[in-house]
C-alpha positions in Angstrom: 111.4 82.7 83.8 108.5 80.4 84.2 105.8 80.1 81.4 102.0 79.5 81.9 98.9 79.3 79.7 96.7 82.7 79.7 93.0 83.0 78.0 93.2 86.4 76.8 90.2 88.2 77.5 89.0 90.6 74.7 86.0 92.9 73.8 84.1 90.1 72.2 81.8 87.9 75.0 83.2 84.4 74.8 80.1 82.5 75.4 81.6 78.8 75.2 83.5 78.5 78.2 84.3 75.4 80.6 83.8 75.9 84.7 87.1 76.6 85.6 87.3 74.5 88.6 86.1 71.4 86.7 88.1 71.7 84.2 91.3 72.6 86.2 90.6 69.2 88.2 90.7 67.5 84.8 93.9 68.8 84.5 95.5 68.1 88.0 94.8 64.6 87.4 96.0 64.3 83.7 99.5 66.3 84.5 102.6 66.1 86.9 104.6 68.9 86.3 101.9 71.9 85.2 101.4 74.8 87.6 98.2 75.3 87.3 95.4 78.0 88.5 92.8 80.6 87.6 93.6 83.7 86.4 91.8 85.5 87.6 89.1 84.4 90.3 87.1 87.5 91.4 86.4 86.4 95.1 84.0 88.5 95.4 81.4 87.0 93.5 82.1 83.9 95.5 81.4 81.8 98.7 84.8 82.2 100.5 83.7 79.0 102.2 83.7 76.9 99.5 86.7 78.9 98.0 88.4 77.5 101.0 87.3 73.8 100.3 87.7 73.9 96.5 91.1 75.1 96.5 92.4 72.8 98.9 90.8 69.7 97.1 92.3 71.0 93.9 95.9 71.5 95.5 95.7 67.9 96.8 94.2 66.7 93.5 97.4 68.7 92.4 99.9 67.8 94.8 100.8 71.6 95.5 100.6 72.9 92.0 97.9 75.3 92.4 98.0 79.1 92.2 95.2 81.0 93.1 94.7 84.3 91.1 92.6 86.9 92.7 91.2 90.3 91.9 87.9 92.0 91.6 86.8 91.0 88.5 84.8 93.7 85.9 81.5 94.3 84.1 83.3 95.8 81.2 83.0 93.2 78.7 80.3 90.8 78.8 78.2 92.4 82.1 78.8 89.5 83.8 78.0 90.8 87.3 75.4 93.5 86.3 73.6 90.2 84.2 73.9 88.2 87.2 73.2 90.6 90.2 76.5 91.1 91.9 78.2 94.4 93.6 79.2 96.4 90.7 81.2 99.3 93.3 84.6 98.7 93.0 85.7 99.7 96.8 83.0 97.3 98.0 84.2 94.5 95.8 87.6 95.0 97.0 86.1 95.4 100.5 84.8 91.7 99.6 88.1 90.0 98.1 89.7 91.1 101.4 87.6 89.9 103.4 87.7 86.4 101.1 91.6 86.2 101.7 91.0 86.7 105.2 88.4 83.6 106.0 91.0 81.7 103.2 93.7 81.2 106.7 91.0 77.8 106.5 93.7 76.7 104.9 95.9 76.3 108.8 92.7 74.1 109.5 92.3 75.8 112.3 88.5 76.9 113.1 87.8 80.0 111.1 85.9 83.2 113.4 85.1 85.6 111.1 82.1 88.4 111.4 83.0 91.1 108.8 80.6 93.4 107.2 79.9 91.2 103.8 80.8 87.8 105.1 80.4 85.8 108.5 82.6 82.0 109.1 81.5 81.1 113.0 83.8 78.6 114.1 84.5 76.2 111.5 87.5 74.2 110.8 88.3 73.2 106.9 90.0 69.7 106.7 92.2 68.4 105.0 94.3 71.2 104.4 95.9 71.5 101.3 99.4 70.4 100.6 101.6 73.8 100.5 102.3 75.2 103.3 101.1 77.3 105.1 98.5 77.5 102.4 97.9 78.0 98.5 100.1 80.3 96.9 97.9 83.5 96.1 98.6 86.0 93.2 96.7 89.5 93.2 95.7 91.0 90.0 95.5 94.7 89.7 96.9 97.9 87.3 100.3 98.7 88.0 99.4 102.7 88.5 96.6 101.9 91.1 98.3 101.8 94.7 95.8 99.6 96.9 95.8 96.3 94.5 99.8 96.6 94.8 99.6 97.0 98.6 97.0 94.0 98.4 99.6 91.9 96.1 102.6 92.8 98.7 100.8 90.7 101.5 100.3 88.1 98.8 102.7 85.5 97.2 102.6 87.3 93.8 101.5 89.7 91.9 99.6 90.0 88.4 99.8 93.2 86.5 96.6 93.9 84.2 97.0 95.9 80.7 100.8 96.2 80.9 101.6 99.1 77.8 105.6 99.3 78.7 108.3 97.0 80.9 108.9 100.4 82.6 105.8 100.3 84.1 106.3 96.7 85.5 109.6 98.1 86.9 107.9 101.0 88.7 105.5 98.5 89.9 108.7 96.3 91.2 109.8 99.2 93.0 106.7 99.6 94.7 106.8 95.9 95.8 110.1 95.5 97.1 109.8 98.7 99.0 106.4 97.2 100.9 107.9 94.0 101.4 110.9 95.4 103.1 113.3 94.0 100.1 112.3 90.4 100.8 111.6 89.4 97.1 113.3 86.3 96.6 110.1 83.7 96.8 108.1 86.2 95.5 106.3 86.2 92.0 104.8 88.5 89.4 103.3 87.2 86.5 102.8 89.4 83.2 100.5 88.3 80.4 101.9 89.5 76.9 100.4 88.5 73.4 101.9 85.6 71.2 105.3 87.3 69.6 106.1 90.2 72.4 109.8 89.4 73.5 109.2 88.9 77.3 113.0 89.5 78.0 112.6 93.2 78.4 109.5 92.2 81.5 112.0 89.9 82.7 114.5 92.1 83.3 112.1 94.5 84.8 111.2 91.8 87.5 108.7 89.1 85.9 109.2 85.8 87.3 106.3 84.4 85.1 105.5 84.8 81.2 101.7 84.3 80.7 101.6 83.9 76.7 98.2 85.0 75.8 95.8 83.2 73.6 93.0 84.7 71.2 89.5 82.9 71.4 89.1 80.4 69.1 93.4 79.6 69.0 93.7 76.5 67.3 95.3 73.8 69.7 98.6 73.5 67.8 99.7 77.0 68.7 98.9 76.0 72.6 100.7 72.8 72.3 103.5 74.2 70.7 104.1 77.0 73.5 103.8 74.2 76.2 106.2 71.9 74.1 108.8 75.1 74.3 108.9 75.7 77.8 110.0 78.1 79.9 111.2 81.2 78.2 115.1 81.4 78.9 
């Protein structure tokens, strides 16, 4: 089971924080090896448009190592989209991320056509195109009880279950999956985040691909190092 690097996100504001995409071109171009990706990116605080360009520039910058991690994103913690003006509905949020994966088929280079109800792309073509093919590999975050962010994550290449309490409910999740994807699982991941010290064996018998350890703020950069220097959980 593969292992990535996960920012928990706790009831406390974090108010130091790097722009993601900055600092994840930092770290196409300092590694080889790294997957590497935000998780998550509410899409619907964004510019699908230049979603479209900055993930292709970082998968180049990358050489197909990018992940895109998508959901809607909340104002539970710090109010950052009541604090900064954006939708605060849920439904129309998710109205908007769909919308955002739809215009993100700039990724064929073909020219986009796209007059939805939150978003309009008339005719533009996004070159270059990023390396993977036939675009970035896309995770969709979401609870595993909720039925539409699953249906979401099916059409997706993975899928990344928020506030896990039990492997069981990864497995019920798993179930759901494979079912909407006709059984064709094989390429496909799911990602679970679990705290520094959980086993992850149990979530990787329930169907996790991925092991996100998750990091505390203020984690002194030892602890990160060391979990990079072990690897992939066996």
């Amino acid at each position: 089971m593969g292992s990535a690097v996960l920012a928990g996100a706790g009831p406390t504001p974090v108010r130091q924080v790097a722009d993601p995409w900055s600092a994840l071109a930092a770290i196409a171009t300092a590694t080889e090896r790294l997957r590497l990706g935000p998780m998550v990116s509410p899409l619907a605080r964004r510019r699908p448009a230049k979603v479209a360009r900055e993930t292709a520039t970082l998968d180049r910058l990358s050489d197909a190592r990018l992940t895109l991690g998508v959901g809607l994103g909340s104002d539970r913690f710090a109010g950052e989209l009541s604090r900064t003006g954006e939708q605060l509905d849920d439904r129309r949020r998710g109205q908007m991320l769909d919308e955002s994966l739809a215009i993100l088929a700039a990724w064929s280079g073909e020219p986009v056509r796209h007059r939805g109800e939150h978003y309009t792309v008339d005719d533009i073509a996004f070159l270059p195109r990023p390396v993977q093919r036939p675009g970035v590999s896309v995770w969709a975050a979401g609870f595993p009880g909720n039925a539409k962010p699953i249906r979401r994550a099916a059409r997706l290449d993975g899928f990344f279950p928020a506030n896990l309490g039990h492997p069981d409910q990864l497995a019920e999740a798993v179930g759901t999956l494979t079912e909407l994807r006709h059984g064709e699982m094989a390429s496909y991941d799911i990602a679970v985040g679990l705290p520094l010290g959980v086993d992850p064996e149990p979530y990787a018998t329930a169907g996790a691909t991925w092991w996100l350890p998750e990091f505390e703020p203020g984690v002194r950069l030892d602890t990160v190092r060391g979990v990079l220097r072990d690897g992939p959980a066996a």
